[in-house]
N, C-alpha and C positions, 0 to 999 in steps of 0.2 A: 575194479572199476576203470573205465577208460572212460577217457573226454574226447570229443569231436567238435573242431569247427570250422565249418564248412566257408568259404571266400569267394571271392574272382565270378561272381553274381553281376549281372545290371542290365543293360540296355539293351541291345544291338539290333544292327537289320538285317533283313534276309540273307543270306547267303553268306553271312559275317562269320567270326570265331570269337568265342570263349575258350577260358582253362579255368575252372575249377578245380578250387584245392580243397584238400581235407584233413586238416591238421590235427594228429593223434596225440594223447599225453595219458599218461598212467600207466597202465600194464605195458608191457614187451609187446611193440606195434608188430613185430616180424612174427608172432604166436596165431595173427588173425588174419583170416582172410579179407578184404573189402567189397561193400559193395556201395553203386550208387543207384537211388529210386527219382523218381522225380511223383508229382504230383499236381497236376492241371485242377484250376477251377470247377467243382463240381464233379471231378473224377474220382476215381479211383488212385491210390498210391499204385504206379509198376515200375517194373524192374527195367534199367536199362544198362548197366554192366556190374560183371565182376570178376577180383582177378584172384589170383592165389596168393598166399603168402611169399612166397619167392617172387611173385610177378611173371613166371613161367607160364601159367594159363590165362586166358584172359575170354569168358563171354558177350557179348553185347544182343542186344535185343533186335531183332531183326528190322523193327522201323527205326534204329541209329546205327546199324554197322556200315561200313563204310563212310559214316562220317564223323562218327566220337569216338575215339580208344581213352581204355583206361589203362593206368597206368601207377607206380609207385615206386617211392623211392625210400626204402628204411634206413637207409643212415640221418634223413632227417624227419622221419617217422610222417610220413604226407606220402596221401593217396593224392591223382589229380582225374579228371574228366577233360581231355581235350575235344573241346566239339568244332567241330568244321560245317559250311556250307549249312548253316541253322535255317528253322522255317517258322513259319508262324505255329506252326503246331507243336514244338519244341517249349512254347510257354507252359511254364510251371517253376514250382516247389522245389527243388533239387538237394536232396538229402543224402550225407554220406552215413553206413552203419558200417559194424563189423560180426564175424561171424567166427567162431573158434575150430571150425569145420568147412572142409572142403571135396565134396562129393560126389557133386555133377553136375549139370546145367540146369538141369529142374531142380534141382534141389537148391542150389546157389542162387538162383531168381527168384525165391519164394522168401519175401519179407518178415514172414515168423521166422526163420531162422535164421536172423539179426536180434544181435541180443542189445549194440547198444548205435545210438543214435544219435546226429547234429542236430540242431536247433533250424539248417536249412539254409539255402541259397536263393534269393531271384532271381528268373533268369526270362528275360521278356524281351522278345523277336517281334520288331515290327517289319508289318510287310511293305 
């Protein structure tokens, strides 16, 4: 079993920054790879990054790259989401999961296989 909970959620304006954290507890955080989804009002849950175990690989979704990297640090078992230059289309849900498996970029962006899950961030961009 592993717990997540996700932080560093709130306000901001356009072109501002957040860092989201995602603080692991339970099983051996350096075993899983991370990832984070986000989820808009009447959307769909997607994928907008993930990194490996080591933090050697790192994906992001092509409408946030160049402006969020993820990142981690397992000595104190926290994933984070640094977002830069936000927009309004950036509002949503932001949820960190972990995944025991690390394979490839399709396969790491597909939310089935995330086996466990935070309870979630807000993260709302005014324009």
């Amino acid at each position: 079993q592993v717990q997540l909970v996700e932080s560093g959620g709130g306000l901001v304006q356009a072109g501002g920054s957040l860092r989201l954290s995602c603080a692991a507890s339970g099983r051996t955080f350096n075993n899983y790879a991370m990832g984070w989804f986000r989820q808009a009002p009447g959307k769909e849950r997607e994928f907008v990054a993930a990194i490996s175990r080591s933090g050697g690989t790192t994906y992001h979704a092509d409408s946030v790259k160049g402006r969020f990297t993820i990142s981690r640090d397992n000595a104190v078992n926290t994933a984070y989401l640094q977002m830069n230059s936000v927009r309004p289309e950036d509002t949503a849900l932001y949820y960190c999961a972990t995944t025991n498996a690390w394979i490839s970029r399709s396969w790491n962006s597909d939310q089935y296989k995330y086996e466990y899950w935070g309870q979630g961030t807000q993260v709302t961009v005014s324009s």
